[in-house]
Backbone as a printed PyTorch tensor [residue, N CA C, xyz], in Angstrom:
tensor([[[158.4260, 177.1920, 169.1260],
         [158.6460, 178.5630, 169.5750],
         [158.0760, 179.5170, 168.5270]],

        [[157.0090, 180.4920, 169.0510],
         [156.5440, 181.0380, 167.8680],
         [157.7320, 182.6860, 167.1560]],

        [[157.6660, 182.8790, 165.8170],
         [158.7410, 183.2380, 165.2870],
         [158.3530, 185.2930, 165.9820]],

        [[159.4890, 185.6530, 165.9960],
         [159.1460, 187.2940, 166.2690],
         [158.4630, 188.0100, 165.3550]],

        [[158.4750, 187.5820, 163.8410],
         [157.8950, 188.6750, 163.1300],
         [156.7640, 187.8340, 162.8070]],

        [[155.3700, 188.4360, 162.9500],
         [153.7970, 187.4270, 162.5840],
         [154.2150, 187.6800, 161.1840]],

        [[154.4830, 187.7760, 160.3340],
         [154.6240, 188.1550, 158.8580],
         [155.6050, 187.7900, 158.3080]],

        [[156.5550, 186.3370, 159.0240],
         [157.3130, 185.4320, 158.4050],
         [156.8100, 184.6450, 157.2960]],

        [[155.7820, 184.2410, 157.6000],
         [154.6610, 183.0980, 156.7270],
         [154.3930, 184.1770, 155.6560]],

        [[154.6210, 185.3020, 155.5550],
         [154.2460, 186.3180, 154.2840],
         [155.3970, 185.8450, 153.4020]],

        [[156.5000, 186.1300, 153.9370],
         [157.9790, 185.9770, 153.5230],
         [158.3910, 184.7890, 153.1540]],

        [[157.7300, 183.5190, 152.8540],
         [157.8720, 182.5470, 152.7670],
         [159.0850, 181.9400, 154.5170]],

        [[158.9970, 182.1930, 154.9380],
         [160.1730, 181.4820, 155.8100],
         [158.8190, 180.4750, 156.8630]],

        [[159.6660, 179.6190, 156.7590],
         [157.9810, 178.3930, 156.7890],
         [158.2380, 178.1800, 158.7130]],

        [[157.2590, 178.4230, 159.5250],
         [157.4570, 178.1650, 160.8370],
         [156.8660, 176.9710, 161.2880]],

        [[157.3960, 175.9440, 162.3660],
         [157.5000, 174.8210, 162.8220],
         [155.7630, 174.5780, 162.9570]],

        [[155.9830, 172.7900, 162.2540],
         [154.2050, 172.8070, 162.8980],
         [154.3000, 172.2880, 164.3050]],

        [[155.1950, 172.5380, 165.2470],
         [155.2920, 172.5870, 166.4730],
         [154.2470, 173.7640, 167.3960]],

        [[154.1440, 175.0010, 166.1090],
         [153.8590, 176.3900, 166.3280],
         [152.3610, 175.9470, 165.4690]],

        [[151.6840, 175.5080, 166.0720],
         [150.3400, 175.4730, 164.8200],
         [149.5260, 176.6710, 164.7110]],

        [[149.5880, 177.6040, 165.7310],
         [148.9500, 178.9440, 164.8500],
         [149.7260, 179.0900, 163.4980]],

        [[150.8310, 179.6660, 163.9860],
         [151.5960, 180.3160, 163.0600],
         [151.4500, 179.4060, 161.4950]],

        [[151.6410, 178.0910, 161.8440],
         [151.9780, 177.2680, 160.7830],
         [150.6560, 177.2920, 159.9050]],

        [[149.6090, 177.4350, 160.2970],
         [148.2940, 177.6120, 160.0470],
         [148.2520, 178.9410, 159.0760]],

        [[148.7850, 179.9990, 159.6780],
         [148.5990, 180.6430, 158.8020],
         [149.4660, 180.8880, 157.8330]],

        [[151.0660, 180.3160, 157.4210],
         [151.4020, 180.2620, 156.8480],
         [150.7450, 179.1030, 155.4550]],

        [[149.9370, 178.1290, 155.8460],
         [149.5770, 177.7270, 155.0550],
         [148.7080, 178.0260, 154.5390]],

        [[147.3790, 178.7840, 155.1920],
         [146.6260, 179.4950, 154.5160],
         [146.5120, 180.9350, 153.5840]],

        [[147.9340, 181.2340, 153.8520],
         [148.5390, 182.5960, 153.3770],
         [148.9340, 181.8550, 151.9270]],

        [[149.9190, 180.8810, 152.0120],
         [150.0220, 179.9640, 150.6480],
         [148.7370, 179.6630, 149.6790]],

        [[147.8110, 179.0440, 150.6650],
         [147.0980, 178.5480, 149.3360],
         [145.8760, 179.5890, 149.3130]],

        [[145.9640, 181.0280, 149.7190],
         [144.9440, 181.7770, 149.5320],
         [146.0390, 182.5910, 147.7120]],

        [[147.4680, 182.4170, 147.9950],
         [147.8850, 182.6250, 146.3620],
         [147.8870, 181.6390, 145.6110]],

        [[148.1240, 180.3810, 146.0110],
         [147.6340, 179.2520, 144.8220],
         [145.8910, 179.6700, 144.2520]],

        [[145.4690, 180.0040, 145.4600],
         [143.6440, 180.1630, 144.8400],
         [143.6230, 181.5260, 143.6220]],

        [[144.7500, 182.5680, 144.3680],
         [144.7590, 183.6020, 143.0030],
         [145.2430, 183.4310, 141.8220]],

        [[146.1660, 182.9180, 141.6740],
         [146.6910, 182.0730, 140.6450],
         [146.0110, 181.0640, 139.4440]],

        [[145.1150, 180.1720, 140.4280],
         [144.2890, 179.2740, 139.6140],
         [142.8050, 180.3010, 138.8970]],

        [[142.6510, 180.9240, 139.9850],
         [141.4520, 182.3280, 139.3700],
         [141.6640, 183.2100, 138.3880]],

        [[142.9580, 183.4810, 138.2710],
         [143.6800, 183.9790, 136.8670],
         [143.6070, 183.5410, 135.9100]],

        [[144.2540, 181.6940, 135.9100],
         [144.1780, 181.5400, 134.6560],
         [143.1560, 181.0080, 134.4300]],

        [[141.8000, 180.7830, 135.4080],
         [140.4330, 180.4390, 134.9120],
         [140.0050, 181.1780, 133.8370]],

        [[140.0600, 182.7480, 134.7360],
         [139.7310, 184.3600, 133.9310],
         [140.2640, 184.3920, 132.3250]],

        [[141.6440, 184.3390, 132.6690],
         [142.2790, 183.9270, 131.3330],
         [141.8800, 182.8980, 130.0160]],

        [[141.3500, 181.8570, 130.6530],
         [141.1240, 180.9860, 129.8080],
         [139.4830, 181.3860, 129.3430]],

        [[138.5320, 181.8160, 129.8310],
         [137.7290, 182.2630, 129.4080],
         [137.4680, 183.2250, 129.1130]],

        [[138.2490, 184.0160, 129.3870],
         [138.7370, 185.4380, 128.3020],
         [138.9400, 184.8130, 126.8360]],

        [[140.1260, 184.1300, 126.9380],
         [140.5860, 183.6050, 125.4380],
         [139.2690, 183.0490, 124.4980]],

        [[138.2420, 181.8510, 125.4790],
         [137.5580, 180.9760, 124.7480],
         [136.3090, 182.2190, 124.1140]],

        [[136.2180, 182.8940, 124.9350],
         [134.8640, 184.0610, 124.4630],
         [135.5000, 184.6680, 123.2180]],

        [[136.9050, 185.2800, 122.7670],
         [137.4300, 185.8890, 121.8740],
         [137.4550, 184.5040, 120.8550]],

        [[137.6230, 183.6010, 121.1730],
         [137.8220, 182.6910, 119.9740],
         [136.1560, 182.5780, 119.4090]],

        [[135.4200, 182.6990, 120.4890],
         [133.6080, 182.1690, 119.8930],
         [133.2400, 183.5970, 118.9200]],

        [[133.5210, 184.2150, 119.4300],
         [133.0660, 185.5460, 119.2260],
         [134.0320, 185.6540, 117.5540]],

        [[135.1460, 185.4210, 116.7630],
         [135.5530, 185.3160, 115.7410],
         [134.7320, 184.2330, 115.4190]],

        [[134.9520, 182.9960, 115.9380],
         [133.6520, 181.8620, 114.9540],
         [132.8910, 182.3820, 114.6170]],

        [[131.7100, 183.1970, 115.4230],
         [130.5140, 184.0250, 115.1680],
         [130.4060, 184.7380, 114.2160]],

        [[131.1400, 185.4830, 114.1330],
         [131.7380, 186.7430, 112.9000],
         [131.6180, 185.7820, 111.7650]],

        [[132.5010, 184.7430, 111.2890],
         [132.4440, 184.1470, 109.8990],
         [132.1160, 182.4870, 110.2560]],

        [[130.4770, 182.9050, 109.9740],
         [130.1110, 181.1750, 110.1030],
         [130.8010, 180.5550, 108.6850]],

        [[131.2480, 181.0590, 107.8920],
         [131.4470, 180.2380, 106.4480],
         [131.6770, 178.9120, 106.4960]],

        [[132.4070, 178.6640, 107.4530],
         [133.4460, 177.5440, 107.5820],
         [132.2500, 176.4350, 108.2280]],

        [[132.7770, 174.7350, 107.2310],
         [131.2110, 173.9300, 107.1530],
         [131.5110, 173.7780, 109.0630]],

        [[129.9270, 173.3900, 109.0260],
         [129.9230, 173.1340, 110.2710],
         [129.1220, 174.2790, 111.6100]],

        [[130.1390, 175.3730, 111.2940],
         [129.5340, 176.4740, 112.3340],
         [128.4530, 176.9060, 112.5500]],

        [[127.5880, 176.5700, 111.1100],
         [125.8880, 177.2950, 111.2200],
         [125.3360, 176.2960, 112.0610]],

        [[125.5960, 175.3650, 112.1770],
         [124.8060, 174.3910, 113.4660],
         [125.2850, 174.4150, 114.8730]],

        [[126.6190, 174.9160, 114.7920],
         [126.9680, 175.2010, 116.4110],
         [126.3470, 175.9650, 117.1090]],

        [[126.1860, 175.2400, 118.6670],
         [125.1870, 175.7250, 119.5040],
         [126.2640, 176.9890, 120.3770]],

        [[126.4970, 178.2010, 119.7420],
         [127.4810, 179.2460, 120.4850],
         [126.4430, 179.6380, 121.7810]],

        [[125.4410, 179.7680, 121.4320],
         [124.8790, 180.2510, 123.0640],
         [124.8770, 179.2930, 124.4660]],

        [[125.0310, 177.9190, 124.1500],
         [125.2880, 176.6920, 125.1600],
         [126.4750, 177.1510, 125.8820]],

        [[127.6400, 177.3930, 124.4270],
         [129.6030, 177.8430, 125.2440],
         [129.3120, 178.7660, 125.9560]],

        [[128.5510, 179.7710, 125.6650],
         [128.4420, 181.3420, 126.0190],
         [127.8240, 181.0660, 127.9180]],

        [[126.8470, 180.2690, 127.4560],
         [126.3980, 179.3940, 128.9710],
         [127.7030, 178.9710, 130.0560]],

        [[127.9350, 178.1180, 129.3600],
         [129.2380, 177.5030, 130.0840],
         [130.3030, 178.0900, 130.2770]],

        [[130.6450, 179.1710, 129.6700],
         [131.8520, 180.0640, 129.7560],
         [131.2660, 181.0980, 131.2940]],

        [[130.1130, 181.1730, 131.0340],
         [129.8060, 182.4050, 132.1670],
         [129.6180, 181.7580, 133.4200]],

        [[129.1410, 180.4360, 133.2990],
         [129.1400, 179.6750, 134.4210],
         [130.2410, 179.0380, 135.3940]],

        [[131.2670, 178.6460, 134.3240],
         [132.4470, 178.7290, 134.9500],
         [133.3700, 179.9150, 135.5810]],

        [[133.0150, 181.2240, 134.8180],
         [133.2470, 182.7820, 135.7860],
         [133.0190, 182.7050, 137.0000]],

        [[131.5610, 182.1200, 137.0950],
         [130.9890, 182.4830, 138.4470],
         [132.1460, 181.8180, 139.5300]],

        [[131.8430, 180.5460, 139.0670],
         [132.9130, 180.0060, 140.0260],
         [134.2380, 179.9600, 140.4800]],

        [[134.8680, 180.7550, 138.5850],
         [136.2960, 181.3060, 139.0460],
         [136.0490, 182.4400, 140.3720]],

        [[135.0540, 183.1350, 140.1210],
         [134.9430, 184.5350, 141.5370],
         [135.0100, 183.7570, 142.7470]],

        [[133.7430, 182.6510, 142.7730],
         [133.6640, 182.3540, 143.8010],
         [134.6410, 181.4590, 144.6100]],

        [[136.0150, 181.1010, 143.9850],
         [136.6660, 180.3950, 144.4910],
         [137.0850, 181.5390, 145.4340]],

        [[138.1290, 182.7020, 144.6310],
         [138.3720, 183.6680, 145.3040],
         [137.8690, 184.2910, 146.5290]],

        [[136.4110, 184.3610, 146.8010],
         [135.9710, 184.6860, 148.3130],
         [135.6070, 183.4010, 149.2180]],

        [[136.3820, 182.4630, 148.8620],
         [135.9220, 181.2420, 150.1200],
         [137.3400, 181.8630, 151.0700]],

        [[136.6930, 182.3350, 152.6010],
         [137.8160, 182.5630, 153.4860],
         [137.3470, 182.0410, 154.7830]],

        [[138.6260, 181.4860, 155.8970],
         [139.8980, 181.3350, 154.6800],
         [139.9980, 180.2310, 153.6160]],

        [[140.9720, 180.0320, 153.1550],
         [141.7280, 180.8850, 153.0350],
         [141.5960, 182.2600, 151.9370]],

        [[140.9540, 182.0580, 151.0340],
         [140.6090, 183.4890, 150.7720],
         [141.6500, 183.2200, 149.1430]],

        [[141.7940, 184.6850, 148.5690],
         [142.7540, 184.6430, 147.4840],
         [143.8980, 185.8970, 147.7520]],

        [[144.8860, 185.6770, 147.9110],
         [146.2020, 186.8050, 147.3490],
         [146.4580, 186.9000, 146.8350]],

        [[146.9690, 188.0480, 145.9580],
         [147.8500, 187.8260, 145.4880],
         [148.3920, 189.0680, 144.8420]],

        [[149.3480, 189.3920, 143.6150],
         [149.7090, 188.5290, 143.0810],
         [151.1150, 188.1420, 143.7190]],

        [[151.6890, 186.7460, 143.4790],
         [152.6190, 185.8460, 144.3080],
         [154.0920, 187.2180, 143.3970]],

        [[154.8780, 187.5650, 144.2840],
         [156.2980, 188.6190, 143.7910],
         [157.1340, 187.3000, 143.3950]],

        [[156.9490, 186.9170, 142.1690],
         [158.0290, 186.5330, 140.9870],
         [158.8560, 187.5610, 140.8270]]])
């Protein structure tokens, strides 16, 4: 039986997979905030790793650093951006968020 309010599946109140629209989009409503979530702390984590390269950079003193290849990370850090974005526009399900903790 499908539920009266279309915006139960917002509310977490989970409707029957008897109801497979509905249930459909309650699950894609879910994991379009799991996708914001994981895109966060992608962002996050390569936020952090660029601030940590970027101090290495500043004081090579320390043995070792004058041979590190920082423009390879700098590669790989931006490359993995891309794909944090692009997780976010695969729809659906898409990304929400943020989840009301």
């Amino acid at each position: 039986m499908p539920a009266e309010d279309p915006n139960d599946y917002k509310q977490g109140k989970w409707l029957s997979p008897e109801d497979p629209k509905s249930y459909r989009k309650g699950i894609w409503f879910n994991q379009a905030r799991i996708n914001f979530e994981l895109v966060r702390v992608n962002k996050k984590l390569i936020e952090a790793l660029n601030t940590l390269i970027k101090s290495l950079q500043a004081d090579r003193s320390t043995q070792g650093l004058t041979e590190m290849d920082f423009a390879g990370f700098q590669a790989l850090l931006t490359e993995a951006g891309k794909i944090a974005t692009d997780v976010a526009s695969i729809d659906p399900p898409g990304c929400q968020g943020p989840p009301p903790y």
